[in-house]
N, C-alpha and C positions, 0 to 999 in steps of 0.2 A: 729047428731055427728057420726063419720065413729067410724068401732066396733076395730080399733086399738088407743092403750094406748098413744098416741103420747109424751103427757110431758115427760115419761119415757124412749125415744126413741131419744132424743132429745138431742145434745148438746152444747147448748147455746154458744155461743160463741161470743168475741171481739178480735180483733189480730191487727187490723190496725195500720199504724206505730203512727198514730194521736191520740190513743187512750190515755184517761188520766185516772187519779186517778178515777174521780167522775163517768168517763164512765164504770169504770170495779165495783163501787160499787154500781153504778146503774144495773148494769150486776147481781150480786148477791140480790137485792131486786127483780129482777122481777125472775128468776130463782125459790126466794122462791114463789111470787107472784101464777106463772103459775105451779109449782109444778115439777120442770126442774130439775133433778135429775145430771146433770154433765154441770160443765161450763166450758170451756177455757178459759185462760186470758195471758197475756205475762208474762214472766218468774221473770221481776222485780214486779211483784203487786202478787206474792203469797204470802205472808204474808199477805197481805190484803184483798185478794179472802179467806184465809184459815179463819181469824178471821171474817169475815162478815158473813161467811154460816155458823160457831159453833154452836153446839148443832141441826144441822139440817142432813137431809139423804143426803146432795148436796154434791159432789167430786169434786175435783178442778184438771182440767187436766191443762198440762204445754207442748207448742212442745218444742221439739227439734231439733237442728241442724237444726233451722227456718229460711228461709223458701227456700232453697236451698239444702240443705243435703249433701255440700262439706264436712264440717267441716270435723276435723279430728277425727277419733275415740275414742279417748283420750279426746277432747273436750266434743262431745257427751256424755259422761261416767260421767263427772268432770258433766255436766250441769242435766244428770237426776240425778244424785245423791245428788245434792245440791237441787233441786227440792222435793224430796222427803223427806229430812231430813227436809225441813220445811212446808211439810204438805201435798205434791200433793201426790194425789191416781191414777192418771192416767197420763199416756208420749206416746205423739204423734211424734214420729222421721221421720226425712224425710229423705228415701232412699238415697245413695248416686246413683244418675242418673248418674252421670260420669263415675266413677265405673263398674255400670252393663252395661252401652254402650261399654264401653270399653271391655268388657266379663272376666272384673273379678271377677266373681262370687264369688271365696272362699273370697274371699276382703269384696264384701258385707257380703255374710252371715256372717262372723264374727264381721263386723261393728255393726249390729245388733244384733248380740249373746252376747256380749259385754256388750250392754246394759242393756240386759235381764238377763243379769246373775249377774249384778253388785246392779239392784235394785228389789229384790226378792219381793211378795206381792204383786206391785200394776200391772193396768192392760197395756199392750204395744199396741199402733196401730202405724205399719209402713206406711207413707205416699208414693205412689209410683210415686206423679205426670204423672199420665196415657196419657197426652197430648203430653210427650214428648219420650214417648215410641211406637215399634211395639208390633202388637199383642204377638207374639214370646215374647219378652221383659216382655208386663204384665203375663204371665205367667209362665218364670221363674222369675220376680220378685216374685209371689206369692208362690213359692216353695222356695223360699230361706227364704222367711219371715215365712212359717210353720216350716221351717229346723232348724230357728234361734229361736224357742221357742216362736214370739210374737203372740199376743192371735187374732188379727185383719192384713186386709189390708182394705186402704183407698186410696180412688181416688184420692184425690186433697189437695193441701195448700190452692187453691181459688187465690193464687198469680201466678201463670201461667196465659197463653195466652188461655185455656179453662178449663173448670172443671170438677165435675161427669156426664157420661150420662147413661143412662139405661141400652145400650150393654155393656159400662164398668162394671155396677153392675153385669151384669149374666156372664158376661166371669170370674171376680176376685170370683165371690160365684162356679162356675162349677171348678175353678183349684183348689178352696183352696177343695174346698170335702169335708166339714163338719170340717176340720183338724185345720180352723181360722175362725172367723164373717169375714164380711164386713161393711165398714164404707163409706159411700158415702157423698163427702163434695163436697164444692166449687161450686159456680152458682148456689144454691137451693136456689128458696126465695118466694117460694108459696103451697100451699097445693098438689095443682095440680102434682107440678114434685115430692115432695115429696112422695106422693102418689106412683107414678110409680117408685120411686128409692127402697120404702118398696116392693110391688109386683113383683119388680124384683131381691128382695133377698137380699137386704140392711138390717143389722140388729142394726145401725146405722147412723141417720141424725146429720152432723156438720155444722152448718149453723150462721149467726152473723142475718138470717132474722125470727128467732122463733118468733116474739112478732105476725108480719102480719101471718105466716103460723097457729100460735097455733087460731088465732080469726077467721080465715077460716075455721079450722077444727073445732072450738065449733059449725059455721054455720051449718055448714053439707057441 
């Protein structure tokens, strides 16, 4: 067994649009199962992700402005705040890409700041969809998202045309500079990439393939 913590590292997740009731309460049994300390689920089944993991260490994170990041900031706002009123501890928002292509920067970071200042306490990771950005782009995404108060940046929705890769993980951990974690999602579904996305500075895997990664990693 490798000498990182991985259940702890880990967050569980289902998002698919096919996903149902029994899949996201099957989601929180293994969760407890494997010792998976933060699951995602879709925004409608937080009441049911919150009541399922009760009385346990598990956090129910919820995206945001999923899985596209047009919505309007005011939506955004309206959707983590209802989110956290009925249980989630953790909001994954998705950049507005349009926006920062567009080089309206003070747009973004306020879209973002928004959020962050509306729901005090729990934790933010802004999603930058890294596939559909230049390198320039990922790193002032990642300055606007330290600017904007949230606590992480993450690579991927997994709903793009590609997802987290290695260079993404050390470019987004060298901008933020200690100032945000990194969360590397999307296209992880084995030990192996996992592996190299933690040694390249990931301090977060968001993956829907935990169950085959976590029995790789008990192998060694």
């Amino acid at each position: 067994m490798s000498t990182w913590n991985l259940p702890a590292l880990i967050d569980h997740t289902v998002l698919r649009p096919d996903a149902t009731k029994a899949d996201v309460l099957r989601l929180c049994q293994e969760a407890r199962n494997c010792g998976f300390t933060v699951i995602f689920v879709p925004p409608c089944y937080v009441d049911e992700a919150v009541e399922a993991v009760a009385g346990t260490a598990i956090r129910v994170g919820i995206p945001i402005g999923f899985p596209l990041g047009g919505h309007t900031t005011k939506t955004k706002v309206a959707e983590a705040v209802e989110a956290v009123i009925r249980g989630a501890h953790m909001l994954d928002m998705v950049l507005n890409v349009s926006r920062l292509k567009s080089g309206a920067h003070d747009s973004v970071r306020a879209d973002i700041a928004e959020v962050v200042q509306a729901t005090p306490g729990v934790e933010h990771k802004v999603i930058l969809e890294t596939c559909y950005l230049t390198q320039e782009e990922k790193r002032t995404a990642c300055h606007l998202v330290v600017e904007a108060g949230a606590d992480y940046v993450k690579t991927s929705t997994g709903f793009g045309p590609a997802g987290a890769t290695v260079e993404d993980v050390r470019l987004l951990k060298e901008t933020v500079a200690g100032e945000a974690k990194v969360k590397a999602s999307g296209g992880i579904r084995d030990w192996k990439t996992t592996l190299a996305m933690l040694e390249a500075g990931a301090d977060r895997i968001g993956t829907s393939a935990s169950l085959k990664i976590f029995d790789e990693w008990r192998v060694g």
